[in-house]
Structure formats: structure tokens, C-alpha cells
C-alpha positions, 0 to 999 in steps of 0.5 A: 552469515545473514544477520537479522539486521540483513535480513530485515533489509531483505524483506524491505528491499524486496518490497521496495523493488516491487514497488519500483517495478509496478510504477515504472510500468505504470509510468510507461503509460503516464511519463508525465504523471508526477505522482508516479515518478515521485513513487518511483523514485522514492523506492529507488533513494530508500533502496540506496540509502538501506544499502549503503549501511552494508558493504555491498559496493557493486550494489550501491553503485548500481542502484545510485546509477538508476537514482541518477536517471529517475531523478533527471526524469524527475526534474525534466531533463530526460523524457521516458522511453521505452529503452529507458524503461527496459534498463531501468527494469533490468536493473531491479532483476539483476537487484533482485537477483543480488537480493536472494544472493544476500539472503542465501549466503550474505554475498552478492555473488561472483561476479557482481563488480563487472555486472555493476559496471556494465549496467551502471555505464549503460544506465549513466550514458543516459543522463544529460550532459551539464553545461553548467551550474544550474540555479538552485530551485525554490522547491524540490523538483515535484512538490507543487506550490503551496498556497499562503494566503493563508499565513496572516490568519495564524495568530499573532504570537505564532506569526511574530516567532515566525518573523524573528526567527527569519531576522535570524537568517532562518528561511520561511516556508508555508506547507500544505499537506493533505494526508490520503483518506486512508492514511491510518491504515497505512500506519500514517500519522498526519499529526505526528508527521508535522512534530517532526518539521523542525522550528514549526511556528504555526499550525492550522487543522481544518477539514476538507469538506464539511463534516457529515452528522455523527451517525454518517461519520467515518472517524477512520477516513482522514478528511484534514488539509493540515498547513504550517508554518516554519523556519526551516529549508524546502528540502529539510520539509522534503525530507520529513515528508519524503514518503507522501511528498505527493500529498504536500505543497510547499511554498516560500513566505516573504516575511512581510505577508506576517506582519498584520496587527490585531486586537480591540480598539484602542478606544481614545488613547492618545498618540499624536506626540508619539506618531508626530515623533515617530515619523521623523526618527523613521526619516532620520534613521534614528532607529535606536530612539524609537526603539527606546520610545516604542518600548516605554508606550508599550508598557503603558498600552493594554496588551489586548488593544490594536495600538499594543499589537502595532507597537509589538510588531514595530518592535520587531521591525526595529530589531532587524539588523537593518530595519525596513523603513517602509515596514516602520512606516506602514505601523506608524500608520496604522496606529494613526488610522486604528486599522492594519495597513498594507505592508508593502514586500521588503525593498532594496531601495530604502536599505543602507548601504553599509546594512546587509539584509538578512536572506529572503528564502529562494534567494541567492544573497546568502545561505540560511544560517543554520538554527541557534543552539538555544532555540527549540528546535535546535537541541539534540536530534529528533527521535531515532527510529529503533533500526536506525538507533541499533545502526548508530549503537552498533557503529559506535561499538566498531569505534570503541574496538581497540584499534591502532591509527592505521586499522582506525583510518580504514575502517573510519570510511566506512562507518562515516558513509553508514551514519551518513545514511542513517541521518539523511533519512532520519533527523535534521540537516543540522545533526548531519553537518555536526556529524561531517565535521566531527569525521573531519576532526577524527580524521585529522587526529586519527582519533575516533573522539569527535565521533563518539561524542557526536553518537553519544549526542544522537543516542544519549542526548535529550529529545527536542520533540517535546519542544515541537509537540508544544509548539503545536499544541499552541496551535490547535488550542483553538481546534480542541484537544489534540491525541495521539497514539501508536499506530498499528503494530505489525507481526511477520510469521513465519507461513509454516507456523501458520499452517501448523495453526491450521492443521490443529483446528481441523484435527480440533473441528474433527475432535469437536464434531464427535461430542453430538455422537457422544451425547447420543450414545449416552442417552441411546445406550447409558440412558443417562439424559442429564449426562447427554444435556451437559455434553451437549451445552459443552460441545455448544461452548467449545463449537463457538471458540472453534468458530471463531478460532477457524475465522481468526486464522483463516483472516491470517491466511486470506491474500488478496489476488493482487499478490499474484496478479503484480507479476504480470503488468511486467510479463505482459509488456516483454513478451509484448515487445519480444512478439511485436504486439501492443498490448494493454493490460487490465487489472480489475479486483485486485483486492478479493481475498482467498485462502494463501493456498488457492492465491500459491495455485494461482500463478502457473495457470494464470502465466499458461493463459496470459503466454497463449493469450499474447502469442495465439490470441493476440494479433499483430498491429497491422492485422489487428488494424486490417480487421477494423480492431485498434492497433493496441489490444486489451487483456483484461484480468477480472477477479471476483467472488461469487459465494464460495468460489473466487472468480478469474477471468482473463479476456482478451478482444484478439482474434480468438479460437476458430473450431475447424482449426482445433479439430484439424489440429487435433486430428492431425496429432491423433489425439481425436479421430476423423469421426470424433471431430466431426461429431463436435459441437464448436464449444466442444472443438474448442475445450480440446485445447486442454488436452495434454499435448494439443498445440496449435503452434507451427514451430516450437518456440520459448513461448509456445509449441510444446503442447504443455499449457492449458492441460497443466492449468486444468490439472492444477485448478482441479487439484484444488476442487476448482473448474476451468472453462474457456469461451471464445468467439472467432475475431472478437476474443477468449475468455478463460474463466477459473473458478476456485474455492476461497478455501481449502481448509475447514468447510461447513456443510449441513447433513442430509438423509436420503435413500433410507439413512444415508448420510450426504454434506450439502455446503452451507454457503448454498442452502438458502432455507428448510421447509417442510411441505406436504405431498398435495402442495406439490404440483406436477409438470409432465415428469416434473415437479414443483411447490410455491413458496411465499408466491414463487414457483420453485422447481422440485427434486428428490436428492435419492433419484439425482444420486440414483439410489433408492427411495426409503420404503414409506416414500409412495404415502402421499400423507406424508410430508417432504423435507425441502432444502431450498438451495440457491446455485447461481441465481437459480433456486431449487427444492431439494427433497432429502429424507431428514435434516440433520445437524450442521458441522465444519468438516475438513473436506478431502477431495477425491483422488486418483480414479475417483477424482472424475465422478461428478456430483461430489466435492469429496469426502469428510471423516466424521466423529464416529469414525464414518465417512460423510459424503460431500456434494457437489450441487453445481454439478448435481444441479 
């Protein structure tokens, strides 16, 4: 049984595969592009972690076995290749495979543990063999250096914190991050972000450029470098970071880069017993008496003065475990001489014996104690996030059952590994080791006690954010009044619930375009013109909330192309490498947007053209070679939009479609006669690849040769109102071109009358103006005509005699006036003469069917208010 909590780690795991899949295609080309392989490997160790709070085993193994190999790649101990990339990606199919299991019936299936086993060795034979313990690094593997010239800028309260933390044992870390531009949008909060870094001492907010003038200034383009200061581990940084990791520089900070007095001139204090004195307590070693006299000078010494900020920074010195004398000596000299003096780095020489200095960050003298209880970043644990805290709340449930010591010491596993996950990825190093100890002492007395109190702490314990929070308003006290607020929320709807919205606008456009026909019979027929006038300003009303109904719904239902298009980096490297053809692939425009239901056509017509661009077009790299061509070949897939049609084009510069072959072909499978072919044009030659059953191939393949591919995408674009056109030329390439309509929903067209009363839709999105010209403007050209607008020649022609009916009887006056509809097809504009303008409505167009589906000229037909049927025109074939 799929429980929502399943099936919300469904969705995201579906996410994250893709995600992996893309990088490691994108990484095959770039092996050592760092921001890719941290992308990369993130997908995977979240993909591990979500797993691991379900009992799928074979699962878990499986996915920690390619985190194993991403992170020896990571870290430089194994170079990408392609074989590798080959596992690595049979591994996400085989996930993927076990993901729709899970969602189908809750099981991974039969068989999983061997497949596991199978691909788990294979994937593990990969990693080097250790040939030692390796020294810890100073950093995670690729997160770049952080700059820390930066640090004795930090005030001196924030700096002073940061020192008497690290004389606690608490390592020091500088961190640099600088958020993507468009991080708001990705429901990021760089600030946010920051609060959760636990012992945070500092912080400084700047701009990346110089801001622009307030009428140029985009307030949702994040221009911030953020840095900090904190008392806290590389890797702990890392984890909070984890998901921008490629935004963030890390570096350690030695403690005497803190020490730097500050503050006004001492202005003639006297301290030349004190120094004189000073000096020899340093020599002596005296450390306790000088503490006791810098302590009684600095309560006769006016906070804001340089002498106050060198006797603080003394006192800090002196309350080290085993002060520095260089660093005692280097304050002593800068109360002498009133200015800060170089503070030399922390020496062994100068240290007692018998004093044990406290840990330096990176170094390997001891491990960073962790942070004391009672300073603030050390209460309870950093805010839960709400999947996390129900997975918390649910293992405390499992703990509260009434179980004997034996059912307790089975079950005790699994519930260990579950939080285990959740507090990796969620709060503090410091929760996760209270957490492993209280399992120890559960374990030991066969008593779920010391684990419902560490959970009781994690769910019902006090929130320490607020303690963060403060110490970072501290720090933008100077950069102005800091806000915050949620980001975007997000809603997943089920997609039928969204086309039945769809349906009832276009049954509520329909309804609406009958209230004009209603307002005309109350007039024509009742004779009531003031009952006509109020259903007119009523349809007004009720036409302007269906408009902005229709656009609401319709920015749901809008995809970006890339939703198709993701698929085919995969598709075109294995059957590259399955032909023994290099091959490139292109993707352009992968954000133009169209109806879900025109993006859900898209995929078979675009795998028919990419397969017989791989297999016919393509050459092989020596052939390629011989004709002067670069050994690797380029597909390109183009998308755009032009007016109302979304574009797709997919090129390829291979060996491209020789006519004489086609016809022969063609011939020989009697699908034309002798006769027929040799009457073709090349452009018609070619266009006979669409014929059902036509196939150039010599044998039939899982590729090609079975003469189903580009007759089924002529049928499923045309199915849609979209057309499909092919060009080639011999030894440079093809190019085939899908054009469809953004939409299939509700349309807006504006009526005409032609012929004598009857009625046509002409779309909107082509009609550039309404003009009324008289029969002496119109000029004559031999059998055509033509009118100037505004110094521009347009070309003329009469709607009746495109369509082949007849003209209305009063059309041979020449006093009288043309109605013109300027439209615009391509970038060609023309005078369209109809009888009558009329109103403009949205309809809900139906495309022809059956055999009127090939009459060319019309889109399709629309049902009116008054129950009649509005003819639609197709003006780039009417044109």
C-alpha cells in the first residue's frame, strides 16, 4: 500500500533522476567541470538519503554504490569515462524502473536483491583501492577557497566572539556565498540560509556591482556576495549549503587575522607605568597579574578609545588556556605607539611545554570540541523542516508501541538508520551524536527511553533560530533593516482536474458568445432597445472575467518544450554509440512555452525524426572525415515561437536525402509509378518520405526498416492543426520543421461576411488592422490589385473569390467602399476584402475530420451561440 509520505518520495526521486541523468550527460562532455559533478552528486546522496527512511535495501545499496563512484570522482581519485558513464546511467533506469514499482504496488519488485547485487559489484569494481588512510582535507572536496581579507573588517564585538569561541576549541571558518541571480525564483533565501549556520559571529552584505538607479533596478535579480563568520566545522558549512555548494567558498581563519584594535585616540592617557610593567609580566610569564591589572585599566579607560579596544583584546589573549606572548606583546605595543600593530600567526616556540594549545582549524593536534550547551547556537535543534518532523513524529510512534525487549531490539535498526538520515540532512552534527548515543544506551538496556527523550527534544524542545537570527540582525545593523518572508508556495494538481477547468471555460466561451445574438433578438424582435443595452454591458462584464479565466488557466496548462526535449540528450548518445557515430546534440530554446497538450504530441514525432537522423543521416566518422566534415556530427533541436505556432526544428549537417534515391525507393516498393517519379521536382522527391510504408533502409533493424516513422509524425502533428515540412540538401544535411499551434483550447478569431452573408472566423493573432477604402484608391496591376496605406503598397484580394463563392450583388458599384482586413502571414501583409466586419469572440475550435480534414484553406469549424456553425480559415494556406 503507497502512503503519501511514499508517494511524495516518488515524485521527488523522479525529480532527482532526471536531474542526475542530464548532469552525467552533460558531465560526459565537461569531466572536469566541478559545478556539474557537485549537481550530479547531490541528486544521488539526496536520492540516498530519502530512500533510506523506507525498507528498500536493494534500493539503498544500489544508489550508495554510484555515490561511492560520483564521490571518487568528486574528489579526483577516478577520471570519467565513458563505460563509467554507461553504469552510472543503467543504474538511474534500473531506479527508475524500481520507482514506478513503488508507486504501482509499494514493492520494488521480484527480483530486485540480485539485480542490486549484480550492478552494485559492477559499479564498486570501479573505486580505487585505498592504500591508506588519507589526511582529512581542509575543506569538502569542491568547494573553492574562500577569501579572508575580509575578517578584520567585521566589528569588533562580532570578531572578539568569534576569538573566544575558538579559545573554547571551536573551529574558525570564513564563508563566501554568492546566491544565482535568479535564486528568489527557485524559492531560495540567501538570508535565510545563513541563520541556519550554527555559532554565526559575523556578517557582511554587499552588492556585486554598483547598484543601478531605481527606475533600471530589478529587485528580483539577487546581486548579494554574502560572507560570515563562524565557529563551526567545513563540513557542517557544507551541509547547510549542500544544494548551492557551487555558490559557496569556504576558508579557514587563523585566529590572529581577529585581533585588530579599533576606536579614537587615546587622547594623552598615561600608560607608561603600565606598559613598563606590562612587558616584564609578559617576560615572566606572570600571566594572572597582568590579567588583574589589565582588568583595573580597563575600567578607568573610556569604552570608545583605541587604548579600551587594545586592553579588551588583551584580555582576550590572556584568557586562553596557554596565552600567546607574541600576541600579549604585539598589544602592548600598540597601546605604546596608539595604532594597531601586526599580530604575528600563533607560534609553537613561545608556548609552554606543559600548555596544550587549543586546535587551529584543518589542523590535526585534536578534534573541534563540540559547541558548550549554553552558548547560542548550542540549545536545541535548528527548525525541522515539516517532512522531516512527520518522519520524526511517525518513529516516535513506532517507539511508544507496546513492545517486549526482543520485538524492541529488531525493530531498534531500523528506526536508528531512518533518523539517522533525517538529521544528516536536516539539523546540526552536534543533535546527530546525541541521537547515536542515546541508541547506544537504548541498546544496552533494551529500552526505547534514551530515544524518546533525544526525539522529544528534536520535535518539542525550544528552537535556537532565534538566537541565530539575532546574531545576524547584529550584523546588518549597519546595512539597514533586514525582512524576510516565506517563499513561493507551490500546489501539485492533478492534470485531469485541470482539463476539467478547461472544459468548462470553453462550454462557459460558448454560453457567453450567445448574450450579442440574445441582445439583437431583443431589439430585432421584442423591440425592448433598453433590455438589448443591459445584456449588452452584461455580456461586457462576463466577457472580461472569461478572458482572464481563459489566461489563468491556460499559464496552468502552458509547459515549457524542455519537458520533451530532456529526454533526448540520453537518446542520442546511446544510439550514437550503439551506430558507432559521434554525435553532438544541440538544444536551443528550451523554455518556449505551449499548451501540455501540444508538449504530450510532441514526443513520438520528435524520437521518429532524431532515430532517422542518427541512422539515415548521419554518417559514420570516417565517412564523415572523407567528405571533408569533422569527425563528430551536430544535431541541432531549435525551438521558437512564431505568432501563434510553436516552431521545432531539428537539423542535422549529415549526409542529407538524395531525390534519385527516394524515387527509386519509392518506385521499387510501388508506392509511385515510373512515370509519376520522373515528373517530380527534388522538393517533391524528398516529401515522399512521408508516405506510410516508404523506407530507404536495406534491412530491418530496431532502428529503422520497418517504413513506420515519418507518416505517423505527419499524422500526429496534423491531428493537432499543425503542419510538418522537410528540406534537405545532398552532403550538407536536413532540416525538419514542426509547426503547431500554442494551443488547442479556446481560440479568438474576429467574423467576417463574404459572399453575401456568409459568415468566416479569421484568428486574431493574424489581423494587423480594419480599414475602409474606396473602389478609386484601389489601383490595378494586369489581373491584380493593390491600395497604399500610410506609403506602403499592400496587395488586395477579395475574400469571395479566394474561397470561390460568389460576390454579393452591389459589388460591381464602383461608389461604393471596401471593407479591408490588413493581415499579417509571416512578414508578408495583405488587404483582405470581406463584405462586413463583425464582432470578435473566442470560440473553441474543432478541426476537420475524417474526409474533410484535407481541404485546405480552413483551420476548422466553431459552434456559435445561436446554434450555427462558424467556419474558420486557415489564411497561411489561403495566402
Amino acid at each position: 500500500m503507497t502512503t503519501p509520505l511514499l508517494l511524495r518520495f516518488v515524485a521527488e526521486a523522479r525529480e532527482l533522476l532526471q536531474a542526475a541523468a542530464s548532469g552525467l550527460l552533460a558531465l560526459e562532455k565537461s569531466p572536469d567541470d566541478e559545478t556539474i559533478i557537485n549537481t550530479v552528486f547531490r541528486s544521488v546522496h539526496t536520492l540516498k538519503g530519502s530512500v533510506g527512511l523506507f525498507d528498500f535495501p536493494a534500493f539503498a545499496k544500489l544508489v550508495h554504490a554510484g555515490e561511492d563512484v560520483l564521490s571518487a570522482v568528486r574528489g579526483g581519485q577516478l577520471s570519467l569515462t565513458s563505460e563509467m558513464v554507461d553504469l552510472l546511467l543503467d543504474m538511474l533506469d534500473r531506479v527508475a524502473a524500481w520507482i514506478d514499482d513503488i508507486e504501482s504496488d509499494g514493492t520494488l519488485g521480484p527480483g530486485a536483491d540480485g539485480l542490486s547485487h549484480e550492478m552494485t559489484a559492477d559499479l564498486r569494481s570501479l573505486l580505487p583501492i585505498p592504500a591508506g588512510p588519507a589526511p582529512a582535507p581542509d575543506s569538502a572536496p569542491g568547494v573553492a577557497a574562500a577569501s579572508i581579507d575580509w575578517v578584520p573588517d567585521l566589528p569588533e564585538a562580532d570578531r572578539l566572539d568569534a576569538f573566544r569561541a575558538w579559545g573554547t576549541g571551536a573551529p574558525l571558518v570564513a564563508i563566501e556565498y554568492e546566491p544565482a541571480e535568479d535564486c528568489f525564483f527557485s524559492g531560495e533565501d540567501p538570508v535565510n540560509l545563513l541563520r541556519q549556520i550554527p555559532g554565526l559571529h559575523g556578517l557582511e552584505i554587499r552588492p556585486r556591482e554598483p547598484w543601478p538607479d531605481s527606475a533600471s533596478l530589478d529587485p528580483y535579480r539577487c546581486v548579494l556576495r554574502l560572507r560570515a563568520l563562524a565557529s563551526t566545522s567545513a563540513e557542517t558549512v557544507e551541509s547547510v549549503f549542500r544544494y548551492v555548494i557551487e555558490q559557496t567558498r569556504l576558508g579557514d581563519v587563523p585566529p590572529h587575522l581577529l585581533i585588530r584594535p579599533a576606536g579614537a585616540p587615546n587622547g594623552g592617557l598615561a600608560l607608561d607605568d603600565f606598559l613598563d610593567e606590562a612587558d616584564a609580566l609578559v617576560e615572566a610569564g606572570e600571566w594572572e597579574r597582568l590579567r588583574r591589572a589589565v582588568a583595573a585599566l580597563t575600567e578607568l579607560t573610556s569604552p570608545a578609545l583605541f587604548a579600551a579596544s587594545s586592553l579588551r583584546w588583551l584580555a582576550a589573549v590572556l584568557a586562553l588556556p596557554s596565552p600567546e606572548p607574541a600576541w600579549a606583546k604585539a598589544l602592548i605595543a600598540s597601546l605604546a605607539t596608539g595604532q594597531a600593530q601586526p599580530v604575528p600567526p600563533r607560534g609553537t616556540a613561545a608556548i609552554s611545554a606543559d600548555a596544550a594549545p587549543p586546535p587551529v582549524h584543518g589542523s590535526a593536534e585534536a578534534p573541534a570540541a563540540p559547541l558548550p550547551a549554553s552558548s547560542p547556537a548550542g540549545g536545541a535543534a535548528a527548525r525541522l523542516t515539516p517532512l522531516a518532523r512527520d518522519i520524526l513524529a511517525a518513529q516516535r510512534t513506532i517507539l511508544t508501541l507496546d513492545l517486549d525487549p526482543d520485538a524492541f531490539t529488531l525493530r531498534l535498526p531500523s528506526v536508528a538508520h531512518t533518523v539517522s538520515n533525517v538529521l544528516g540532512g536536516t539539523v546540526r552534527q552536534i543533535d546527530l551524536e546525541s541521537w547515536d548515543d542515546a541508541v547506544e544506551s537504548a541498546r544496552a538496556q533494551a529500552n526505547p527511553g534514551p530515544m524518546l527523550a533525544v526525539l522529544a527534544h528534536l520535535l518539542d524542545g525550544p528552537d535556537d533560530t532565534v538566537h541565530r537570527a539575532a546574531a545576524i540582525d547584529t550584523g546588518l545593523a549597519a546595512q539597514g533593516e533586514l525582512r524576510t518572508t516565506g517563499g513561493p508556495r507551490v500546489l501539485k494538481v492533478d492534470q485531469a482536474k485541470v482539463d476539467a477547468l478547461m472544459t468548462l471555460i470553453g462550454e462557459l466561451v460558448v454560453s457567453k458568445n450567445s448574450l450579442p445574438f440574445l441582445a439583437r433578438r431583443a431589439e430585432s424582435v421584442h423591440g425592448s432597445r433598453e433590455m438589448a443595452r443591459e445584456i449588452k454591458d452584461l455580456f461586457a462584464v462576463i466577457d472580461r472575467l472569461a478572458q482572464e479565466m481563459q489566461a489563468a488557466i491556460m499559464a496552468v496548462r502552458m509547459l515549457p518544450v524542455s519537458e520533451v526535449l530532456d529526454r533526448f540528450p540520453r537518446l542520442v548518445r546511446d544510439v550514437a554509440r550503439k551506430l558507432g557515430k559521434r554525435v553532438s546534440l544541440v538544444i536551443e530554446g528550451e523554455d518556449t512555452a505551449a499548451d501540455k497538450n501540444i508538449i504530450e504530441v510532441l514526443g513520438d514525432p520528435l524520437l521518429h525524426i532524431i532515430r532517422n537522423a542518427l541512422d539515415h543521416g548521419i554518417e559514420l566518422p570516417d565517412d564523415r572525415v572523407t567528405a571533408s566534415k569533422a569527425p563528430e556530427a551536430t544535431v541541432l533541436i531549435r525551438a521558437f515561437q512564431e505568432s501563434d505556432q510553436v516552431i521545432i526544428e531539428v537539423r542535422d549537417d549529415g549526409r542529407g536525402i538524395d531525390p534519385d534515391k527516394i524515387r527509386k525507393a519509392a518506385v521499387t516498393k510501388g508506392l509511385i509509378d515510373a512515370e509519376q517519379a520522373e515528373r517530380m521536382s527534388d522538393q517533391q522527391a524528398v516529401n515522399l518520405v512521408f508516405l506510410p510504408g516508404f523506407s530507404t533502409a536495406a534491412q530491418v533493424s530496431d532502428l529503422s526498416g520497418r517504413g513506420v516513422g515519418m507518416d505517423v509524425v505527419v499524422t500526429a502533428v496534423e491531428r493537432t492543426g499543425g503542419t510538418v515540412s522537410l528540406t534537405s540538401v545532398k552532403g550538407q544535411g536536413t532540416t525538419a520543421r514542426l509547426s503547431l499551434p500554442l494551443s488547442m483550447a479556446v481560440t479568438r478569431v474576429m467574423m467576417v461576411e463574404a459572399g453575401g452573408g456568409m459568415l468566416f472566423g479569421i484568428p486574431m493573432d493574424h489581423i494587423a488592422e480594419t480599414v475602409r477604402i474606396h473602389r478609386s484608391q484601389v489601383r490595378r496591376f494586369k489581373q491584380s490589385e493593390a491600395f497604399v496605406l500610410r506609403d506602403t503598397i499592400v496587395p488586395l484580394l477579395r475574400l469571395d473569390r479566394l474561397l470561390g463563392i460568389a460576390p454579393p450583388a452591389w459589388f460591381g458599384d464602383d461608389d461604393q467602399e471596401d471593407s479591408v482586413l490588413v493581415v499579417r502571414v509571416g512578414n508578408a501583409v495583405t488587404g483582405l476584402v470581406v463584405d462586413h466586419f463583425r464582432e470578435g469572440m473566442d470560440i473553441i475550435l474543432k478541426p476537420f475530420e475524417g474526409i474533410l480534414s484535407g481541404i485546405p484553406g480552413y483551420a476548422g469549424t466553431a459552434l456559435l451561440g445561436d446554434g450555427r456553425v462558424l467556419l474558420v480559415l486557415n489564411l497561411k494556406e489561403l495566402l
